[in-house]
SERO-296057 format. One record per residue (C-alpha): x, y, z; chain; residue in three letters. Coordinates in steps of 0.001 Angstrom, whole numbers. Example, Ala and Ser with C-alpha at 12.3 -4.5 7.8 and 13.67 -1.06 7.14 Angstrom:
        u        v        w  cadena  residuo
    12300    -4500     7800       A      ALA
    13670    -1060     7140       A      SER
***
This chain:
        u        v        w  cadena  residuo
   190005  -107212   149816       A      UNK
   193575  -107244   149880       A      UNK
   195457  -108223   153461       A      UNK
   195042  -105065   156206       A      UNK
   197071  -104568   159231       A      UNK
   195740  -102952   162044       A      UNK
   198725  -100945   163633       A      UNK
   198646   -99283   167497       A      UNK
   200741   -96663   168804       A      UNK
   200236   -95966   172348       A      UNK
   200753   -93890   175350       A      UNK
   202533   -96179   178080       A      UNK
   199609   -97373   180376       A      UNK
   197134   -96401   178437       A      UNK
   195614  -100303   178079       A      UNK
   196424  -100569   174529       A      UNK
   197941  -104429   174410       A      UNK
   194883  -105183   176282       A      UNK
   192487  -103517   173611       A      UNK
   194979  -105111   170642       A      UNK
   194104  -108477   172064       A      UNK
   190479  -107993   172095       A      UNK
   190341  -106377   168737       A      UNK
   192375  -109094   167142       A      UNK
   189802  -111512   168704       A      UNK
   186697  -109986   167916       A      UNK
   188168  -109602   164174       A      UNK
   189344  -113471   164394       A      UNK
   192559  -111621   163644       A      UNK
   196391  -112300   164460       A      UNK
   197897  -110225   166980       A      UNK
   201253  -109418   167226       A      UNK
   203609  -106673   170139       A      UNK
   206310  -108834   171976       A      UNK
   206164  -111621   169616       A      UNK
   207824  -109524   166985       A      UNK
   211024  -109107   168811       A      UNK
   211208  -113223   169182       A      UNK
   210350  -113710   165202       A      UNK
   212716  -110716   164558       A      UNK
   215519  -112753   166522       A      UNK
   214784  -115939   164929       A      UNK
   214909  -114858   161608       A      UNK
   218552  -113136   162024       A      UNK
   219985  -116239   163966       A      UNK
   220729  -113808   167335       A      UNK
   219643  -113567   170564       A      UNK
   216093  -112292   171772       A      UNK
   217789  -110320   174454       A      UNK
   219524  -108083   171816       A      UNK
   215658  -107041   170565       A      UNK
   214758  -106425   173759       A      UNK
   217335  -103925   174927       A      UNK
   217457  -101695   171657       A      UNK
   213346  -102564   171510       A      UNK
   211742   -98848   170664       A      UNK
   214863   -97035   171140       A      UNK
   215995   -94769   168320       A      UNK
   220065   -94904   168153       A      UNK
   221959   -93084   170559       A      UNK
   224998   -91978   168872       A      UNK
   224297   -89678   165703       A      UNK
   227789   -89078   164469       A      UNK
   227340   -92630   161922       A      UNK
   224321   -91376   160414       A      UNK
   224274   -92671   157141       A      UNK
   221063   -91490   155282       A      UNK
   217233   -90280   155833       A      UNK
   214399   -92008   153840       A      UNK
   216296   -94010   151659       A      UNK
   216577   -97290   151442       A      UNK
   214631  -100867   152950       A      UNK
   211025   -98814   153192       A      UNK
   212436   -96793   156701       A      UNK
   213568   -93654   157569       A      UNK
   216926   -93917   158891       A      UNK
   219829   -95883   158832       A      UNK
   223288   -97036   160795       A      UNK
   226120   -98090   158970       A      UNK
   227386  -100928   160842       A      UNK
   229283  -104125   160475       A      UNK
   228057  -106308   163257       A      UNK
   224597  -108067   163009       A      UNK
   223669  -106302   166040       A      UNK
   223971  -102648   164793       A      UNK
   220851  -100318   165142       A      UNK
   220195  -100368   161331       A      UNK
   220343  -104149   161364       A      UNK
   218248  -104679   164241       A      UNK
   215581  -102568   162359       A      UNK
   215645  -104152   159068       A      UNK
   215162  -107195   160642       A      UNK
   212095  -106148   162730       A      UNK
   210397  -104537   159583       A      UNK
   211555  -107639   157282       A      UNK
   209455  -109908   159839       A      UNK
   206373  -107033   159767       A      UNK
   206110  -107253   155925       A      UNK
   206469  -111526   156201       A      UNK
   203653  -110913   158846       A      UNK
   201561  -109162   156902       A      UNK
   201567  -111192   154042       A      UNK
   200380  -113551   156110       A      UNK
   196478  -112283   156462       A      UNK
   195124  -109290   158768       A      UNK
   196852  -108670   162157       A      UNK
   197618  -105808   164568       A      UNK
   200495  -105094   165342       A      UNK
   201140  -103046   168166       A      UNK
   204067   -99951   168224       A      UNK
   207373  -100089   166617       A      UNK
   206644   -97683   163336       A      UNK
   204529  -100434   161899       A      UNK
   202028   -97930   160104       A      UNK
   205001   -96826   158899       A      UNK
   207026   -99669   157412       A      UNK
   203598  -101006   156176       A      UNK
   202815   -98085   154513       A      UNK
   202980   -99027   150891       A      UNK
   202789  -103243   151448       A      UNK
   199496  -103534   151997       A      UNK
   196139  -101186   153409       A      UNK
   197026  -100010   156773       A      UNK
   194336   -98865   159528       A      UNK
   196442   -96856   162207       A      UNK
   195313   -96228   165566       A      UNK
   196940   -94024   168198       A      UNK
   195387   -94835   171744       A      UNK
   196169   -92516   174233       A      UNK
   194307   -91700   178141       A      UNK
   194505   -89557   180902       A      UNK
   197652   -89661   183338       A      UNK
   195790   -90382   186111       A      UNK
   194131   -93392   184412       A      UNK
   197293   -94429   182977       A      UNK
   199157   -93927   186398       A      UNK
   196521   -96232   187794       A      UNK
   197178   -98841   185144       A      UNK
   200407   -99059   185891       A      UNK
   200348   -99563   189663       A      UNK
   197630  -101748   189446       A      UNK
   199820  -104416   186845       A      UNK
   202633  -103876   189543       A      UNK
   205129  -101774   187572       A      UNK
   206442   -99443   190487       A      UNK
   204301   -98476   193572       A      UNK
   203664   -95317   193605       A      UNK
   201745   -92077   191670       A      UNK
   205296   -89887   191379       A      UNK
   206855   -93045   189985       A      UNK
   204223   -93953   187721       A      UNK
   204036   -91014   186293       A      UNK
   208016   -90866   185859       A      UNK
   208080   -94265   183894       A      UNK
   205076   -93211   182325       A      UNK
   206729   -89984   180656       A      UNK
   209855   -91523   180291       A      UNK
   208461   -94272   177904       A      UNK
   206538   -92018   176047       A      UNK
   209515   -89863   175028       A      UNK
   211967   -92772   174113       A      UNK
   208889   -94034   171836       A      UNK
   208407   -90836   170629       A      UNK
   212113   -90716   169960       A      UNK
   212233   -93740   168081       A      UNK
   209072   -93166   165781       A      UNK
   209789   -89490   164413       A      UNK
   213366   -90742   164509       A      UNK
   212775   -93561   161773       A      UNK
   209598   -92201   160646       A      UNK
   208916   -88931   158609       A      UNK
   205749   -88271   161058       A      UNK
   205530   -87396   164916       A      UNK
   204603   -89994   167449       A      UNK
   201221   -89030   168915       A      UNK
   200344   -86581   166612       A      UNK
   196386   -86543   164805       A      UNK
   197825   -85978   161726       A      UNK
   200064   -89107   161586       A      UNK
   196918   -91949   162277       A      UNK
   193713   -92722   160989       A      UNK
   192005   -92896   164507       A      UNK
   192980   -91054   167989       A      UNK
   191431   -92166   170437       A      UNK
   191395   -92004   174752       A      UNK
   190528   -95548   175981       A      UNK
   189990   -93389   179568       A      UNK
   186972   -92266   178528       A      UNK
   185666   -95511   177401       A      UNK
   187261   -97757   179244       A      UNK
   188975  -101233   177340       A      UNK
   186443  -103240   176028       A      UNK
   184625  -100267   174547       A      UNK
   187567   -98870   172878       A      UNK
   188045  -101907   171175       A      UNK
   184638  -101938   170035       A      UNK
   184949   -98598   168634       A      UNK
   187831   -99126   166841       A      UNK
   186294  -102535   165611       A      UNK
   183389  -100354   164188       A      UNK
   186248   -97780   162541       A      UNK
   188161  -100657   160814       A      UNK
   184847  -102602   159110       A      UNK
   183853   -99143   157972       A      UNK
   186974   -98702   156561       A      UNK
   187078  -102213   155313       A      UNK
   183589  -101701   153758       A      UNK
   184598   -98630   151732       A      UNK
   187196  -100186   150097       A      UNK
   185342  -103010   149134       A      UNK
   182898  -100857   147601       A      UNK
***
């Protein structure tokens, strides 16, 4: 069949990279979170670091807002004159997601990808959420603060900047049923299950369309 992407949102510390990787292994598939930000910088001649900062982060000033759902296959866009504007910074993220997904199958973990992808090529889009206290375990345990009250802060605070950012450029809501193919809470069946069940959701999908 034609090329599929496999895009994640997540819950922060809810294991998704971890399940990402495996699925993309199991499926002999690429896999792609971080690495977009480095292809996305390489592509517009800039620095990495400038990815990084505005990485997830829907615009903070509203006052230039140009237009909603017009335009490069997004929701919203910055007018700017610098290379390093919000609008530019985007384009060049989804310009490397649609060269990615020409590519062959991949996941590609967060940053609107169901969205951008949405009429390049079939999309299978997962939203992987778990517990707080299994995601404020998660996060002590990979040594991101030290204790439960922090955890939980950081926890809450990425999940409403990546909100922020997704219903920002998106014309869906970040977490919500309604906006994925597949929910699911990898603290109830822990990593390498989760991966397996969303492995078994994607080849059923794949199989249908092939049919």
């Amino acid at each position: 069949m034609k090329s599929y992407v496999i895009t994640i949102g997540r819950e922060f510390g809810c294991g998704a990279r971890e399940i990402g990787q495996l699925v993309a292994k199991q499926l002999g598939i690429a896999y792609y979170d971080k690495e977009l930000l480095n292809e996305a910088a390489r592509a517009s001649g800039v620095s990495a670091d400038f990815f990084v900062d505005k990485d997830e982060r829907a615009p903070r000033f509203f006052n230039n807002l140009w237009s909603f759902n017009t335009g490069f296959n997004t929701g919203a866009y910055f007018v700017g004159k610098t290379p390093l504007s919000d609008d530019n910074i985007y384009r060049a993220q989804s310009e490397v997601m649609l060269h990615l997904a020409d590519k062959g199958p991949c996941v590609i973990v967060g940053r609107t990808a169901d969205y951008i992808l949405r009429d390049h090529c079939k999309v299978i889009s997962v939203f992987i959420h778990a517990s707080m206290d299994a995601r404020i375990k998660r996060i002590i345990e990979r040594g991101d603060c030290n204790t439960e009250e922090q955890a939980e802060q950081m926890a809450n605070k990425q999940n409403k900047l990546r909100a922020e950012y997704y219903n920002f450029y998106t014309d869906k809501h970040w977490g919500a049923a309604a906006s994925y193919d597949l929910c699911i809470d990898s603290s109830v069946l822990g990593t390498e299950s989760t991966a397996k069940f969303i492995i078994d959701f994607v080849n059923a999908v794949i199989g249908k369309e092939e049919e």
